[in-house]
C-alpha positions as CSV (number, residue, x, y, z in Angstrom):
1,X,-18.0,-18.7,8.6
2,X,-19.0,-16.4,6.1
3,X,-16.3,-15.6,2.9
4,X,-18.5,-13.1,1.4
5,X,-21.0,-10.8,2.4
6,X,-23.0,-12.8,0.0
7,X,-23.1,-15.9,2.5
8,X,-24.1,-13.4,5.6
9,X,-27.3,-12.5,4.1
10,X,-28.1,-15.2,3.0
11,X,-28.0,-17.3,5.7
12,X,-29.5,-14.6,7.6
13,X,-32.4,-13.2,6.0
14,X,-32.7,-15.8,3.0
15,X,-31.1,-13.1,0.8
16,X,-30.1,-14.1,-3.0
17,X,-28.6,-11.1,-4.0
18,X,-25.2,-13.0,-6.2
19,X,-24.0,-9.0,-7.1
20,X,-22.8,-9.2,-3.2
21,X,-20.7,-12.2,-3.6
22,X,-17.8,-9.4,-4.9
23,X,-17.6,-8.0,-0.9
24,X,-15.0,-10.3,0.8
25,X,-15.8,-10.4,4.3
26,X,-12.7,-10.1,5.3
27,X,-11.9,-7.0,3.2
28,X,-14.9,-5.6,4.7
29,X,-13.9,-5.5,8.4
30,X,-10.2,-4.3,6.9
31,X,-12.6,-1.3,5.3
32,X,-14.1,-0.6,9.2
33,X,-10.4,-1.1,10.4
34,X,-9.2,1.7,8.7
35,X,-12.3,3.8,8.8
36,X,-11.9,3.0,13.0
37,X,-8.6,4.3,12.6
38,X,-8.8,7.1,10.3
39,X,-11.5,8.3,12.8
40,X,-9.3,8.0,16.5
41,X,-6.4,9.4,14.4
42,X,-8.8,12.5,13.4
43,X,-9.8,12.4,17.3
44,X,-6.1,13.0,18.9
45,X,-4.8,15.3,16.6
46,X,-7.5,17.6,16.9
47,X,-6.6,17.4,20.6
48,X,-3.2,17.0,20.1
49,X,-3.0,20.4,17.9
50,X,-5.8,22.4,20.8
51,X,-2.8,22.0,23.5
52,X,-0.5,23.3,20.8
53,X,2.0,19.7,20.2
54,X,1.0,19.9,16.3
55,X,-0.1,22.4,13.7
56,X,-1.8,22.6,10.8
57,X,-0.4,24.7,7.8
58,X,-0.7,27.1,4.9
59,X,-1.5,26.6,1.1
60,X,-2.7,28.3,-1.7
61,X,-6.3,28.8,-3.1
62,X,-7.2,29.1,-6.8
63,X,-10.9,30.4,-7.7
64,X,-12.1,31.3,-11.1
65,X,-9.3,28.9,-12.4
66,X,-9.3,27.4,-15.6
67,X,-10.7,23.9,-15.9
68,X,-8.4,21.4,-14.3
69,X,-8.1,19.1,-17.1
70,X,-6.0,16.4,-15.6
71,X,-8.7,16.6,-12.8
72,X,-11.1,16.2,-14.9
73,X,-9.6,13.4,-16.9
74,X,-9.2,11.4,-13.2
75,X,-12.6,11.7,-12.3
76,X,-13.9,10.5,-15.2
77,X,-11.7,7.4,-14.8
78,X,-13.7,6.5,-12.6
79,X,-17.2,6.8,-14.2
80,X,-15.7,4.7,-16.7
81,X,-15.1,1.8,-14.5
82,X,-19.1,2.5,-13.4
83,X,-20.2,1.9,-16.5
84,X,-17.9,-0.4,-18.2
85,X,-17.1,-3.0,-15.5
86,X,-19.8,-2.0,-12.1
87,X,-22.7,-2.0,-13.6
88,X,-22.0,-5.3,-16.1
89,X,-21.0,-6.8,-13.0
90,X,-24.5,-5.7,-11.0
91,X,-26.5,-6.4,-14.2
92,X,-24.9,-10.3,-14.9
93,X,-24.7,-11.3,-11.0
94,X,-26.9,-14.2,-10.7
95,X,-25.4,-15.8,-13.7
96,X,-21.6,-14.6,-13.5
97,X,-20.8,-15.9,-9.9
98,X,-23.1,-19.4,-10.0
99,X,-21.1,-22.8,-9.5
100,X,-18.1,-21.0,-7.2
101,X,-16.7,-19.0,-10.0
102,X,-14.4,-16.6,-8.8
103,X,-15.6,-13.1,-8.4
104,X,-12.2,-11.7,-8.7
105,X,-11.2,-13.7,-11.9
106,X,-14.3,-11.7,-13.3
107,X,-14.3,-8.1,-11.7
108,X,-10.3,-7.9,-13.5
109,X,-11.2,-9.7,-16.8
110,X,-11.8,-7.5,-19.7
111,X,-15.8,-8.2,-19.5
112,X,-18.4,-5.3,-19.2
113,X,-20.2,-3.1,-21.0
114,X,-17.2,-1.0,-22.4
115,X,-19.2,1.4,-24.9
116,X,-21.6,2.2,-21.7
117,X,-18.1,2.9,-19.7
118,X,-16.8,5.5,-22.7
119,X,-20.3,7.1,-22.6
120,X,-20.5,7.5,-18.8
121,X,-16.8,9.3,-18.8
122,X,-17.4,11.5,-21.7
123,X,-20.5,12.4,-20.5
124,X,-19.1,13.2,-16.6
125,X,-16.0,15.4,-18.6
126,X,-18.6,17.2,-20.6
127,X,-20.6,18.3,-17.9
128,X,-17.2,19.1,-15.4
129,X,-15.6,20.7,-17.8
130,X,-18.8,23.5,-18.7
131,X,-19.8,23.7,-15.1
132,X,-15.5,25.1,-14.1
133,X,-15.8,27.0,-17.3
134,X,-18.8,29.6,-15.9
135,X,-17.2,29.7,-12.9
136,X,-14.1,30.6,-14.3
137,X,-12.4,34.6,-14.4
138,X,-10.7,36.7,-16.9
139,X,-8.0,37.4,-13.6
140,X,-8.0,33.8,-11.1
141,X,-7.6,34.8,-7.4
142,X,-5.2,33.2,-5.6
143,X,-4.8,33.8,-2.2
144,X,-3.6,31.6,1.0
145,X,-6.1,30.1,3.7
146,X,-4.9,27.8,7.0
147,X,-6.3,24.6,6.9
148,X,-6.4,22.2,10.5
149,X,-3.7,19.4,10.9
150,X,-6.4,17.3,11.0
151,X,-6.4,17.1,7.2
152,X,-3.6,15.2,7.4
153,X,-5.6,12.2,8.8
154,X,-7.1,11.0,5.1
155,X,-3.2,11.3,3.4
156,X,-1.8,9.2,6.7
157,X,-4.6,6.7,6.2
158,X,-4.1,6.1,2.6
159,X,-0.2,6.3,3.0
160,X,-0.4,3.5,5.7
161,X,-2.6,1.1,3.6
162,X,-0.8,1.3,0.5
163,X,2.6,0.8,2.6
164,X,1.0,-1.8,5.1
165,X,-0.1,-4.1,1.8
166,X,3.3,-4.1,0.0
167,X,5.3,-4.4,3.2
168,X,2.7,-7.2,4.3
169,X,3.0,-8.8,0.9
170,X,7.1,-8.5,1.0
171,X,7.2,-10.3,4.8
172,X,5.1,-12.7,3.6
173,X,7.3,-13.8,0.5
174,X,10.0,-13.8,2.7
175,X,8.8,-16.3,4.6
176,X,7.3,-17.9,2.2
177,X,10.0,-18.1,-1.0
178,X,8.2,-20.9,-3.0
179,X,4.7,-18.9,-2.8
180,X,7.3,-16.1,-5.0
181,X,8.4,-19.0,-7.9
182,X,4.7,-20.1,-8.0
183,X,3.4,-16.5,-8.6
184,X,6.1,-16.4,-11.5
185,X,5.1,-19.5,-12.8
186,X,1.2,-19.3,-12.4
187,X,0.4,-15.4,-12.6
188,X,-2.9,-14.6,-11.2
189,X,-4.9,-11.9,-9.1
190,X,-5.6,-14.2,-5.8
191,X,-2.1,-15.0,-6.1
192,X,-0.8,-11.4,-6.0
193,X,-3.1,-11.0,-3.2
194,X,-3.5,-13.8,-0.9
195,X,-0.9,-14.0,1.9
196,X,-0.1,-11.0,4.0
197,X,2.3,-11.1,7.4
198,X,0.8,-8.5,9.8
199,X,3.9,-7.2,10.9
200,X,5.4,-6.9,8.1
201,X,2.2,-4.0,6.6
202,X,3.4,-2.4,9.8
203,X,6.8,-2.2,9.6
204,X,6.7,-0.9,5.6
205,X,3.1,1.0,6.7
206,X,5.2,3.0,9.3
207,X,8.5,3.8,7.4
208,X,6.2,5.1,4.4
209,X,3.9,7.4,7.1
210,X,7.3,8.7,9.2
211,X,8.6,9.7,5.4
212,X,6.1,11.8,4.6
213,X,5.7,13.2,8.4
214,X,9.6,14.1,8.2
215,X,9.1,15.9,4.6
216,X,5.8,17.9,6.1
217,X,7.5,18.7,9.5
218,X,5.7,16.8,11.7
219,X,6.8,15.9,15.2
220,X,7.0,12.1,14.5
221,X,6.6,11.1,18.0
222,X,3.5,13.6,18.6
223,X,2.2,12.0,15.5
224,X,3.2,8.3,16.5
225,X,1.1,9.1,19.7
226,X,-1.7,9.9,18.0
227,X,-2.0,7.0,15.8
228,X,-0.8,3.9,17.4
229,X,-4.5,3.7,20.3
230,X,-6.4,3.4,16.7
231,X,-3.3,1.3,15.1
232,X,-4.5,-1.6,18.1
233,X,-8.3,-0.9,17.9
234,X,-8.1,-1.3,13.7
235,X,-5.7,-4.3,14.0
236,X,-8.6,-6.1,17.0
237,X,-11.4,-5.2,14.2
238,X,-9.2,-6.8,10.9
239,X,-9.0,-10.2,13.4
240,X,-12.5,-9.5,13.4
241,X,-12.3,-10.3,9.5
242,X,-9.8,-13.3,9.9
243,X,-12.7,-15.0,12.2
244,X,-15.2,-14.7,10.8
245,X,-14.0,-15.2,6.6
246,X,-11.4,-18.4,8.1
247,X,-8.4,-17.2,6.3
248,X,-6.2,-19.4,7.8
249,X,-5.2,-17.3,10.6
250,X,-6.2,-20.1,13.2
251,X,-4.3,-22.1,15.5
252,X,-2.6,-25.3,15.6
253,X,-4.6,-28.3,16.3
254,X,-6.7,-28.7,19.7
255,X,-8.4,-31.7,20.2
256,X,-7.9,-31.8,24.1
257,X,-10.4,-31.2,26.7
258,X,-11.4,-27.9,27.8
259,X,-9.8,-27.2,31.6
260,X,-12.7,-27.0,34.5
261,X,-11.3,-23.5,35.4
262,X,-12.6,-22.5,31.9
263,X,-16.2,-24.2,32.2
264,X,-17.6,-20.9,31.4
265,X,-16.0,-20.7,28.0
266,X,-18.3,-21.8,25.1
267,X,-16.4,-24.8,23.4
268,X,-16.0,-22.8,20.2
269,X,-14.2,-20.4,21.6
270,X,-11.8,-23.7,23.2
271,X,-12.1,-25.2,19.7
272,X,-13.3,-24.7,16.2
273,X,-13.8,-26.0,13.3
274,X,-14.3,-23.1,10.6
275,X,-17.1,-24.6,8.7
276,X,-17.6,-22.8,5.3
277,X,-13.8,-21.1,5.5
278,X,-12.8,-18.8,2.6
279,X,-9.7,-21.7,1.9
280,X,-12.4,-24.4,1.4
281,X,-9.6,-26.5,3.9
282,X,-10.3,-29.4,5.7
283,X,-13.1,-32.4,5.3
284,X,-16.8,-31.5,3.5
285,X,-19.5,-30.7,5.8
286,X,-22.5,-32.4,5.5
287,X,-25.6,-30.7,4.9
288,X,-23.2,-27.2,4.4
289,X,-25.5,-24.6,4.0
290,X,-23.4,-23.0,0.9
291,X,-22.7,-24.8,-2.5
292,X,-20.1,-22.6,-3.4
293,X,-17.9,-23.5,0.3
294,X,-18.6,-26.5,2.1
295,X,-15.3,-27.6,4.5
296,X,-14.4,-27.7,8.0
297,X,-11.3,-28.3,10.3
298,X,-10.8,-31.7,11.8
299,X,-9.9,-31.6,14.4
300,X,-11.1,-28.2,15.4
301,X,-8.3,-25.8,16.1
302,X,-7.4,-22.7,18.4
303,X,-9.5,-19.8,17.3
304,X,-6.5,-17.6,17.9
305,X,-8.7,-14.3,15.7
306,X,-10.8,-14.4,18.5
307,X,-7.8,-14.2,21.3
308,X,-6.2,-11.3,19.1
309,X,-9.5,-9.3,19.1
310,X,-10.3,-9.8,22.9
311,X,-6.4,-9.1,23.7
312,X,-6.2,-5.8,20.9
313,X,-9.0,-4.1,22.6
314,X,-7.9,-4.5,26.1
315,X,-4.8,-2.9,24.9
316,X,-6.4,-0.2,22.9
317,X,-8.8,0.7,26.2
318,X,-5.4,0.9,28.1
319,X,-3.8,3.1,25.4
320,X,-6.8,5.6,25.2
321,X,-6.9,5.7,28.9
322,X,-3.0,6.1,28.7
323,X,-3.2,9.2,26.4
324,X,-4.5,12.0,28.7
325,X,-2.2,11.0,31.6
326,X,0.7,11.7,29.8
327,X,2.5,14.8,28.4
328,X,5.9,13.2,27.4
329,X,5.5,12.6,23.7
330,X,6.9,9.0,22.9
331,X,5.4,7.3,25.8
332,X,1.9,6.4,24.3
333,X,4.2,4.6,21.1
334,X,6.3,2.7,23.7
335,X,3.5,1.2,25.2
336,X,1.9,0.7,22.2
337,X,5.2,-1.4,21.2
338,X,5.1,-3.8,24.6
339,X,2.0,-4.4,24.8
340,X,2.0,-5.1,20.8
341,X,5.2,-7.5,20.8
342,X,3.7,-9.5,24.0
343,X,0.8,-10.2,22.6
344,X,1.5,-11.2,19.7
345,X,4.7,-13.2,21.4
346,X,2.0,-14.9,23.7
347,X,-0.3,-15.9,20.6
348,X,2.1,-17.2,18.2
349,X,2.5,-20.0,20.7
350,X,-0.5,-21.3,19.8
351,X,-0.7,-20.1,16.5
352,X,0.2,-21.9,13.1
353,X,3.2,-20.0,11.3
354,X,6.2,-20.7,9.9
355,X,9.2,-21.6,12.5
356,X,12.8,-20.1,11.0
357,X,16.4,-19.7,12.9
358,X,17.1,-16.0,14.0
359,X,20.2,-15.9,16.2
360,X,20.8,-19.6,16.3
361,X,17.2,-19.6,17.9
362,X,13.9,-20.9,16.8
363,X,11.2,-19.3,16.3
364,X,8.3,-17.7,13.9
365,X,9.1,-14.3,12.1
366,X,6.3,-12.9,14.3
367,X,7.9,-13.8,17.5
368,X,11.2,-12.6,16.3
369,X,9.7,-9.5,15.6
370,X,7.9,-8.9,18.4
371,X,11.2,-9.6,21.0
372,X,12.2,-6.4,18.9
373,X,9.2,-5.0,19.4
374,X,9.3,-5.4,23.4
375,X,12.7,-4.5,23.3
376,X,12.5,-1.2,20.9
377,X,9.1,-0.3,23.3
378,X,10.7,-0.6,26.6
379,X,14.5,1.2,25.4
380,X,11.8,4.3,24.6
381,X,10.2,4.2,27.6
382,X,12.7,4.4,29.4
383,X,15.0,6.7,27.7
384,X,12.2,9.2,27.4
385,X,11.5,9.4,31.4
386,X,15.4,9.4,32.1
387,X,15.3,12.4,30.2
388,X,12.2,14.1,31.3
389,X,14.2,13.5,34.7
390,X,16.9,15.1,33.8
């Protein structure tokens, strides 16, 4: 397992380089998740607004402006944090992350090279600031240019990953109520961000997007159809992450003997032991090839990532195909919904969770969720072709 990108290149290519001990391997596949898809979303509405289901719009155009000066006051915000905290962090690596000290305890401490951070953001405003003011006119035109629905694609993204966190952070709490007190009583960064439910970022992650389609006058389900192929593909690729960082998103314990009718599966893939994992959970390795992580799982356990990821890109192969044999809006999002509420049904079997009472039944939050899920998918389906028949 690798926890950081640290660890990958440096067991593969003998590497040192501590400054990359700050890019979590698991945030790094949730980085390709999105980018994968931002990039299918970008995809279907551009084909999606060529047979004339959604449209761009209309806004206005300012040139020869004044300067922007809470534009300019943003940007430079961010040259700040170059030279105050990025750069002190670049310069400082190989002694600020030695022994297993935490990388985010010292990326949101007050260290860095603050005088260097005031000096990059002045020096970014100065230059902004002159280079707006020659371009600038005694009389601004303002006139009003179309622009592609297909701009829509970065605001949906960043919509969906600021609601997916907090409702991903809220399920979790639920579930996990004592986690809450001992955030309260313990304050600290990994606390606030360790521990998200999946369903929960999606649920929260789709009320926030629907929102802001309803105030810009979107046809939800057009957009819903759009979206949810990429929704599968990005949640297969942040498994990815899970598997290979060893977040704790495993399985329960499997110590019995792989079946003959899977002889062709390689044991790890039966069983496995996470060596290295980002909790530092289980029994110490011996002879573990990083100082800073060295535990494994004993017994191994179901590698249930690696299920996810096989089973969420079936299912977004199956959606993609889906999507040009289809003109009844809603249908794509409906099957998205069955085939997203079985699977994750099917794997929380195996999987270790919490186990609560919902209707006098029990079961895990996921499985509850995912009956809905099923339920919610198949009501769509078929309410959407009784119509069409009609």
């Amino acid at each position: 397992m690798y926890p950081t990108l640290y660890h990958v290149f440096y067991d593969w290519f003998g590497l040192d380089w501590s400054w990359m001990k700050m890019l979590n391997s698991f945030g790094f596949f949730v980085a390709l998740a999105f980018i994968a898809a931002n990039y299918t979303l970008t995809l279907e509405i551009k084909r999606k607004e060529a047979l004339g289901f959604i449209t761009g719009g209309v806004r206005k155009v300012i040139r020869g402006g004044a300067p922007n000066l809470t534009d300019i006051f943003t940007a430079s915000l961010l040259f700040f944090i170059v030279g105050w905290k990025l750069i002190y962090l670049l310069v400082n690596a190989s002694e600020l992350f030695q022994d297993g000290a935490s990388p985010q305890a010292i990326i949101f401490s007050s260290k860095g090279y603050f005088p260097l951070g005031i000096l990059f953001a002045v020096g970014f405003a100065v230059y902004r600031y002159n280079k707006d003011k020659k371009t600038q006119l005694d009389k601004p035109i303002i006139s009003e240019e179309a622009f592609s629905a297909t701009e829509y694609t970065g605001t949906i993204t960043f919509l969906a990953a600021v609601g997916g966190f907090v409702g991903a952070k809220m399920f979790h709490l639920f579930e996990n109520p004592d986690e809450l007190k001992a955030f309260f009583a313990h304050p600290s960064l990994n606390g606030f961000i360790a521990g998200l439910t999946v369903y929960g970022g999606l649920i929260v992650g789709t009320v926030v997007v629907i929102s802001w389609a309803k105030m810009k006058k979107i046809p939800l389900l057009v957009l819903s159809d759009a979206a949810t192929p990429g929704m599968m593909l990005a949640y297969g690729i942040g498994r990815m992450g899970c598997h290979v960082s060893g977040d704790g998103d495993w399985g329960v314990v499997n110590s019995a003997t792989k079946p003959s009718f899977l002889s062709w599966l390689p044991d790890w893939a039966w069983s496995y032991d996470y060596p290295n994992n980002v909790l530092n959970e289980g029994e110490p390795l011996v002879n573990g090839a990083f100082s800073d992580y060295g535990m494994h799982l004993v017994p191994g356990v179901f590698p249930t990532p690696l299920y996810e990821i096989f089973m969420a890109f079936i299912i977004f192969g199956i959606l993609w195909y889906m999507r040009k044999k289809t003109d009844i809006p809603g249908i794509i999002s409906g099957a998205y919904l069955i085939f997203n509420g079985i699977e994750r049904f099917m794997i929380e079997k195996i999987r270790v969770n919490n186990v609560s009472s919902y209707l006098g039944m029990k079961m895990t939050q996921a499985e509850f969720i995912s009956i809905l899920f099923i339920l919610a998918g198949a009501g769509l389906v078929g309410f959407l072709l009784y119509k069409r028949k009609k």
